[in-house]
VEXKOL-730215 format. One record per residue (C-alpha): y negated, x negated, z; residue in three letters. Coordinates in steps of 0.001 Angstrom, whole numbers, plus 500000, padded with zeros to 6 digits. Last residue first. Layout:
BEGIN
YXZala;...
END
This chain:
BEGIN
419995717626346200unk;421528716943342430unk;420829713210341119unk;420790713248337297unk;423430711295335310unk;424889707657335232unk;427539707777337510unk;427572710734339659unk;425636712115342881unk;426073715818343959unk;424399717433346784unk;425934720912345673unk;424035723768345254unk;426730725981342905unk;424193726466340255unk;423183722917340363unk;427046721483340718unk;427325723896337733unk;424596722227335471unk;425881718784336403unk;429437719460335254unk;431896717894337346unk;434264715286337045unk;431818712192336453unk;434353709491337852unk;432847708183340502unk;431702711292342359unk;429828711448345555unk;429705715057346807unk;427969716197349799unk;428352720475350535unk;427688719605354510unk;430361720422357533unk;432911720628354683unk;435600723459354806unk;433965726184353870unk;431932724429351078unk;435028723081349500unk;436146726412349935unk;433895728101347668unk;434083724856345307unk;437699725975344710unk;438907723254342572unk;439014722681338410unk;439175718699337990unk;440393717530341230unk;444278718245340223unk;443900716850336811unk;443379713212338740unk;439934711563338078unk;440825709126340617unk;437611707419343261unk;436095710859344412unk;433859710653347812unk;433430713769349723unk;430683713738352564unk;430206714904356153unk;433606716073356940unk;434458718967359185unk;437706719524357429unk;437608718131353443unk;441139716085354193unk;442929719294354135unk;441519720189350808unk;443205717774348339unk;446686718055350518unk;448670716871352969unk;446290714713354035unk;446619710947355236unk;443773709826358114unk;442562706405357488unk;442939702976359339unk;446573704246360298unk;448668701857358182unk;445882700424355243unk;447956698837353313unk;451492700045353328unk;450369703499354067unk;448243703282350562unk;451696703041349375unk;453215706208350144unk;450126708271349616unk;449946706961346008unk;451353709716344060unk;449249712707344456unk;445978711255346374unk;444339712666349594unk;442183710052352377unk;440351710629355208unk;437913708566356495unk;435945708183359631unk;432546706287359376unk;432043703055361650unk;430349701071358704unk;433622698332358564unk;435211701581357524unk;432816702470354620unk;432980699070353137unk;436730699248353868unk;437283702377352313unk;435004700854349155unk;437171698311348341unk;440270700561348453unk;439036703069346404unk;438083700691343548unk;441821699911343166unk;442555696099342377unk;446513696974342416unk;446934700639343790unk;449736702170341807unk;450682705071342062unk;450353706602338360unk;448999709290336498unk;445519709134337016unk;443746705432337432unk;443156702782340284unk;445165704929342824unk;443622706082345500unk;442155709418344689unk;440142712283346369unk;438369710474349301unk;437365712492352331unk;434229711378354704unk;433391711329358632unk;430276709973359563unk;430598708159362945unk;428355705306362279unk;426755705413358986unk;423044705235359465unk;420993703762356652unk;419651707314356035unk;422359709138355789unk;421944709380351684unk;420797705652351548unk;424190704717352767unk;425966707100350330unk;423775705834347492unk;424265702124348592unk;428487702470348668unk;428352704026345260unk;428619701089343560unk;431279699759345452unk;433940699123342581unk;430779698407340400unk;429583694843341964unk;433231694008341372unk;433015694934337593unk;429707693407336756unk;431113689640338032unk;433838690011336127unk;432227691127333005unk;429613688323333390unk;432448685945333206unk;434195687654330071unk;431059687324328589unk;430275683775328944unk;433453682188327348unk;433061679198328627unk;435437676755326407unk;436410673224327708unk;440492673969327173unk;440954674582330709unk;437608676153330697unk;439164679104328315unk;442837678765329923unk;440873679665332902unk;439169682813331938unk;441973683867329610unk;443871683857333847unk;440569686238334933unk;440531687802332147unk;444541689341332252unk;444564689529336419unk;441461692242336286unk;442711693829332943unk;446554693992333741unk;447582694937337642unk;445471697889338095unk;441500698080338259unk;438752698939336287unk;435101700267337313unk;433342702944339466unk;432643704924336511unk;431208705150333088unk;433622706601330487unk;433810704471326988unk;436900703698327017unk;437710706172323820unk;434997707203322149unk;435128705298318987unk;433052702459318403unk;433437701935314453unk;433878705453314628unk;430485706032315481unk;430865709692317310unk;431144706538320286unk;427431705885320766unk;426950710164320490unk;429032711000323273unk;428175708026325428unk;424150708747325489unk;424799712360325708unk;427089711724328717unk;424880708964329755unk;421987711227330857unk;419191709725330783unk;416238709297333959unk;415504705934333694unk;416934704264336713unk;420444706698336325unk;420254705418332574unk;420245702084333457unk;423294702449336181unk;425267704316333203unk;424421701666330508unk;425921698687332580unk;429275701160333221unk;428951701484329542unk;429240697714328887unk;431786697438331538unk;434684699658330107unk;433812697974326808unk;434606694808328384unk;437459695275330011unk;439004696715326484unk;437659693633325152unk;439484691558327987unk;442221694054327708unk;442968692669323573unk;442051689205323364unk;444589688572326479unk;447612690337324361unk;446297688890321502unk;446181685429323019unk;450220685404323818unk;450830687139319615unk;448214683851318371unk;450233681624320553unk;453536682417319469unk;452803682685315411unk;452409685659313833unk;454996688965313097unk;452588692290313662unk;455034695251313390unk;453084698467311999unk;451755701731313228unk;450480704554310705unk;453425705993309245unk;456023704899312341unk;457678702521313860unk;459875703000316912unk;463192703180315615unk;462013699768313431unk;461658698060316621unk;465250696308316864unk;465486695653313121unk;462479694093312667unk;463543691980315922unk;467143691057314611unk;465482689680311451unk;462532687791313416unk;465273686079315398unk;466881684597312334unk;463330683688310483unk;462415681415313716unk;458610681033314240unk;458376684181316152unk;455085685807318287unk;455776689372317416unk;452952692220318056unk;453962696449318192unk;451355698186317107unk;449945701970317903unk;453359702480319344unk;455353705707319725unk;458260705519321837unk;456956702251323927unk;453341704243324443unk;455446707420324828unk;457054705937328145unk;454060703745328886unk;451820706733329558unk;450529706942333181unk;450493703035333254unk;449099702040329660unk;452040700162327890unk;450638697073325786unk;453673694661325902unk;453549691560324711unk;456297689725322066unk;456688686430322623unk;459922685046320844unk;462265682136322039unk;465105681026319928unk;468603679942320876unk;471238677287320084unk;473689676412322140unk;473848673520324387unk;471418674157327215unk;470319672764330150unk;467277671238329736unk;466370673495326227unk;466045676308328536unk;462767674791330583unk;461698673670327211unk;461686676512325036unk;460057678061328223unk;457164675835328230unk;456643676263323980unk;456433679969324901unk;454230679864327265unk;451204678148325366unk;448865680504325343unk;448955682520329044unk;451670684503329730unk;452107688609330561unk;455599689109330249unk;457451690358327338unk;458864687280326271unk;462200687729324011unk;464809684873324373unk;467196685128321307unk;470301684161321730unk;473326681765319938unk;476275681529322209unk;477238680367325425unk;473986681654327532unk;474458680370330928unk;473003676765331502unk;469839677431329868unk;469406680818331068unk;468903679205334366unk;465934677097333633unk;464427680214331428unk;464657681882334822unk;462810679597337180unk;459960679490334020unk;459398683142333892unk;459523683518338091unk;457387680225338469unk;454779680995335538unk;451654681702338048unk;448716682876335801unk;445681681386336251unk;443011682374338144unk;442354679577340529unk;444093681091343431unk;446969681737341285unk;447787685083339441unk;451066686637339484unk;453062686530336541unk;455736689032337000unk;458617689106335190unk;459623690951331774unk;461749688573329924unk;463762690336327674unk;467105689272326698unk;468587689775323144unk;472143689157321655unk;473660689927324439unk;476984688556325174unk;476910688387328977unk;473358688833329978unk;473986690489332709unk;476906688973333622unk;474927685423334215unk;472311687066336249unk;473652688922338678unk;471725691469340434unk;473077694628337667unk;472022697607336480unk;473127699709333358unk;471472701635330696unk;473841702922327756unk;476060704523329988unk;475515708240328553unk;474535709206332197unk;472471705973333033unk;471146707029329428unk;470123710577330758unk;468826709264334158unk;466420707181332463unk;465257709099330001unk;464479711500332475unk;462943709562335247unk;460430707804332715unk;458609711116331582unk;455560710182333848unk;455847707299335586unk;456256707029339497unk;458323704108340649unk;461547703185341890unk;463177705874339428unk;466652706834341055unk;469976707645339760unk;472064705501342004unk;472588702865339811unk;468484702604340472unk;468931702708343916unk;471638700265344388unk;469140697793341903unk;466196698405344493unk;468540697611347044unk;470241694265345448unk;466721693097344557unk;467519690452342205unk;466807692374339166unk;468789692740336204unk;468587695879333538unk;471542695596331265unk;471010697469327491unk;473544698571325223unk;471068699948322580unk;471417703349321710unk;467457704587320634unk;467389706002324365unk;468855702594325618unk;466038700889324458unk;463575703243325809unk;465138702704329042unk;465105698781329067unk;461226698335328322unk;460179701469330495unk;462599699060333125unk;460936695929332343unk;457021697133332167unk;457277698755335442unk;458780696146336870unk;463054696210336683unk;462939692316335718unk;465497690322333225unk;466098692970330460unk;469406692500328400unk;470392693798325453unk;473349694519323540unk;472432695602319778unk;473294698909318067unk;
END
């Protein structure tokens, strides 16, 4: 059993802190948000997750997860603390180290015996030697600083931590790598494996790895507007690219492109470290520059579809947030193409499972909320589907139909089958397959 401490209650520090605890760690979860930390000593989750809320409660119960603003008692006598901070990103792209760097500063002049400083945050190359620094001003023990990313998908970050595909160390010092071994080896399995390297290799892997993810995402997005100009279908074309298994399948939907607070902020920030160091690495540009063109991709088909003239329309969207199984909005496609739609005069109404709350916050009453997937369908002239939720997947066309003043679907993430949107005579435009009118 080790005593831990995890400085940040984001979505990566408290899956981070509660999976911990579940394997019987000792583990202190510090934020300086007095409410949000109330709540969470309270019992409650201050975001959705799936499978999160019951680990955490149970190890709240067993008291191996505590809460705390402070801190110096946080981190009293742990042998481990977790950096897991935001890293916003600048104007310019890169990432902004204030939080990670304020903190290392004050660790410094608290920790009174030997510790090891864990980064889980997302940092550019080169972060680790800044916050051996900023701790080294004001310290006189000594200590050791680790990077060590995370790579939790949102919707699935509790078994993502439980069962890893790799977990990646960034150590130089043989005492800290010891304590780390130890501390993962619950979650290691036949199959996955701890990768110990040097700092900067683990803080570029981390980049290295959602910039190609990114990419692949794109690359098939790029084959899904071709085939829609040649007449394939990239559901053939995608199922038998990725029955290579030096592809693999997975990634390789077409859609309406990525969002969420990783791959869009992750290039953009290897983006500048790249021309920072005098390197253009043309591809991750190009990705960029692909992916915001296809948040509104189907802004032109729905414009050509009325003719040019928007004014009044009213349309439902099925799905805010930028992926299933999670609320948050960060870079969502939706979002970018409500306001196209909006600034057009047309009426919207929105419907998602978890992000209602939130999409509030941004959009206030620009948008009519629904109470459910089918009360935003009344007397509208088009649906538009941004979130391949499980709920859309299998509805009641019949009442679809009922409900909408015209049977117009617009459908980024290729839910339906083309054949039954035919049999079911549907207007039904996807990504990268046949047009149904």
């Amino acid at each position: 059993m080790n005593k831990i401490a995890v400085v940040g209650t984001g979505y990566v520090g408290l899956v981070t802190g509660t999976c911990f605890a579940e394997t019987g760690n000792q583990v202190t979860c510090i934020d300086i948000d007095s409410v949000k930390v109330q709540k969470m000593k309270n019992g409650e989750v201050p975001f959705f997750e799936p499978g999160l809320e019951l680990l955490f409660k149970k190890n709240i119960k067993s008291g191996n997860l505590k809460f705390t603003e402070s801190l110096e008692s946080g981190i009293k006598d742990a042998e481990v603390v977790f950096l897991a901070l935001p890293t916003p990103p600048e104007e310019d792209g890169s990432a902004d180290l204030s939080y990670v760097l304020g903190v290392a500063e004050q660790l410094g002049e608290i920790i009174s015996n030997y510790t090891i400083i864990v980064n889980k945050s997302t940092v550019p190359v080169g972060t680790s030697e800044q916050v051996q620094t900023s701790i080294q001003k004001n310290s006189k023990v000594n200590f050791s600083v680790v990077s060590n990313p995370e790579f939790l998908r949102q919707g699935q970050a509790v078994n993502d931590f439980m069962h890893p595909d790799r977990i990646v160390v960034g150590c130089s010092d043989d005492r800290a790598r010891i304590v780390l071994d130890k501390l993962y080896k619950p979650f290691v399995e036949s199959g996955s494996k701890i990768h110990f390297m040097d700092e900067k290799s683990s803080e570029l892997t981390k980049y290295a790895a959602n910039s190609f993810l990114a990419t692949k995402i794109t690359f098939m997005n790029e084959v899904a507007n071709f085939c829609e100009l040649i007449g394939a279908d990239v559901d053939r074309v995608r199922e038998a690219v990725g029955s290579d298994n030096r592809i693999g399948h997975k990634f390789l939907y077409p859609g309406i492109g990525f969002g969420g607070s990783c791959f869009p902020k992750d290039i953009k920030a290897l983006l500048k470290s790249c021309n920072d160091a005098g390197y253009q690495f043309q591809i991750l540009n190009s990705v960029v520059q692909i992916n915001q063109r296809q948040k509104t991709i189907l802004f032109p088909k729905i414009k050509n579809y009325f003719k040019g003239d928007l004014a009044g329309k009213k349309m439902a969207f099925w799905g805010l947030s930028f992926k299933p199984d999670t609320d948050d909005l960060r870079e969502a496609p939706s979002l970018y193409m409500i306001e196209k739609l909006l600034n057009e005069g047309v009426e919207v109404s929105v419907f998602d499972p978890e992000a209602m709350v939130n999409t509030k916050d941004i959009l206030k009453d620009k948008v009519y909320y629904g109470k459910n997937q089918y009360d935003v369908l009344r007397n509208t002239d088009a649906l538009v589907i941004c979130t391949e939720w499980e709920v859309f997947k299998k509805p009641d066309f019949n009442k679809i139909k009922s409900l909408m003043n015209d049977a117009v679907i617009f459908d980024g993430r290729n839910l339906f089958d083309i054949d039954e949107m035919t049999e079911k005579e549907f207007y039904y435009s996807s990504i990268g397959r046949k047009l149904i009118n």
